[in-house]
C-alpha positions as CSV (number, residue, x, y, z in Angstrom):
1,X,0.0,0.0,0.0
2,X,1.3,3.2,-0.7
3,X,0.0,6.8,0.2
4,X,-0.5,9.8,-1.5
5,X,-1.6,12.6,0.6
6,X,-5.4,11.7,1.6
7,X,-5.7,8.9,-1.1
8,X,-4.0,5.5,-1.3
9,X,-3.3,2.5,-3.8
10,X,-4.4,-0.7,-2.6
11,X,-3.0,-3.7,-4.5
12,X,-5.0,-6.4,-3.0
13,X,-3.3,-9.8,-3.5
14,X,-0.8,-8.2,-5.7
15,X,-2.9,-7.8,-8.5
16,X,-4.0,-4.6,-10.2
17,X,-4.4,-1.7,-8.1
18,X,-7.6,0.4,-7.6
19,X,-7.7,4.2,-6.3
20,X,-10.0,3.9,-2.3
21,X,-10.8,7.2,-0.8
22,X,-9.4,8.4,2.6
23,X,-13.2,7.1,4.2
24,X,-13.0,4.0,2.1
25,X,-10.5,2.1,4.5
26,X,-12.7,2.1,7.3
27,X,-15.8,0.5,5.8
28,X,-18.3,3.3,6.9
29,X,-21.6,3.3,5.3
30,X,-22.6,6.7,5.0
31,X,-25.6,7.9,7.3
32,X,-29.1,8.1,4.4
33,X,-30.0,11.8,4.3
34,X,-32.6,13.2,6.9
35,X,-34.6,14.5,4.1
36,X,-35.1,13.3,0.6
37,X,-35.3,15.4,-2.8
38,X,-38.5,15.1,-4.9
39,X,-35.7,13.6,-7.3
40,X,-34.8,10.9,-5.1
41,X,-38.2,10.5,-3.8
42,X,-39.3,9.5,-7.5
43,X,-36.6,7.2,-7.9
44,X,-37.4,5.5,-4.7
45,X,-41.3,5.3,-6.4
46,X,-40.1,5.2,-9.9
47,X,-42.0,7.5,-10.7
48,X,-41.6,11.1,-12.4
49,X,-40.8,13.8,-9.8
50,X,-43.7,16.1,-11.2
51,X,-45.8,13.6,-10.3
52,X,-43.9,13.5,-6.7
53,X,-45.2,17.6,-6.2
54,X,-48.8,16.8,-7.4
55,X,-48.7,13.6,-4.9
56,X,-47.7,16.7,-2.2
57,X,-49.8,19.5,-3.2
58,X,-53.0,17.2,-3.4
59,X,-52.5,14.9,-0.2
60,X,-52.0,17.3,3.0
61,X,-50.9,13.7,5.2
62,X,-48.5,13.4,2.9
63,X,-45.0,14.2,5.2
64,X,-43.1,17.4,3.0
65,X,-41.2,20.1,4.2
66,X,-41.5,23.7,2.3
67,X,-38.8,26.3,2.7
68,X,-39.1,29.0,0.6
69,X,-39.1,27.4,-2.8
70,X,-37.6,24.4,-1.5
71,X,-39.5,20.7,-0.8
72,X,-37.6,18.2,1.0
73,X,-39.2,15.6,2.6
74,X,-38.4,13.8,5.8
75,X,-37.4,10.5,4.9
76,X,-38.4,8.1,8.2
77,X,-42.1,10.0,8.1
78,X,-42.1,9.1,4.0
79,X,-41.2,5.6,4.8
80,X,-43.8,5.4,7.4
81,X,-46.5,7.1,5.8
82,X,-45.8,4.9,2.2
83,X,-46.4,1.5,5.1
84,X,-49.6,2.6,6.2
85,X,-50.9,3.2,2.7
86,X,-49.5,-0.1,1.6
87,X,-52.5,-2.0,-0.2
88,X,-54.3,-4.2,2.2
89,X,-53.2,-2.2,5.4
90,X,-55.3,0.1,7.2
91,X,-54.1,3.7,8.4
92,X,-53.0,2.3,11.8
93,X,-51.0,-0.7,10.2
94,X,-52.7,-3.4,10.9
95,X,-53.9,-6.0,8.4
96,X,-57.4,-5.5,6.7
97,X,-60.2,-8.7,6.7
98,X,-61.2,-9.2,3.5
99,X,-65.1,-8.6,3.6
100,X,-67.3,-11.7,2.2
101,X,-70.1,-10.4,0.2
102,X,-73.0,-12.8,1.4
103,X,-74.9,-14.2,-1.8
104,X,-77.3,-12.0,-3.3
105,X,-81.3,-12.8,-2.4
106,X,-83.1,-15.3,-4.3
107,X,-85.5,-13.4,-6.3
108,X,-88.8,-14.0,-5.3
109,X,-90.6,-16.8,-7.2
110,X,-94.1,-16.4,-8.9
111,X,-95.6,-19.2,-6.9
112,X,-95.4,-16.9,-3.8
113,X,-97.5,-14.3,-5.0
């Protein structure tokens, strides 16, 4: 291994050598960002981000954060808020019972009458 300033050459095994950041030696995964872009929100979705600002403008329990021209949204209320609307959940989490439609009533028969 040699050093250059903040960045090294790593020659694992002898083989090749590749360029590693200064963080890259210690195996850190970087913290995920507090708040989320409509950009990165839409990939997330795969969806289009315009579609991401209607989604916002149109649902007020939708979790976004507007500062000045700005939206960010706050990604552990996103993730929470995309759970509970998860098809077949209720609003509180919880699994929904399928209701069975009992069989329609017999129409009357002309003998009755």
């Amino acid at each position: 291994m040699y050093s250059l300033g903040r960045r090294e050459i790593v020659a694992p095994g002898g083989g090749g050598a590749r360029w590693r950041g200064f963080w890259g030696r210690f195996n850190v995964a970087p913290e995920p960002a507090a708040y989320l872009t409509a950009q990165q929100v839409a990939k997330l979705l795969q969806i289009h981000p315009a579609t991401v600002y209607r989604m916002a403008a149109s649902d007020p329990s939708m979790p976004a954060l507007k500062l000045g021209g700005v939206v960010r949204f706050p990604r552990e209320r996103l993730l929470r808020w995309l759970q509970d609307r998860e098809q077949g959940r209720s609003y509180s989490g919880q699994r929904i019972k399928r209701q069975v439609l009992s069989a329609p009533n017999p129409a009357p028969s002309k003998d009755a009458a």
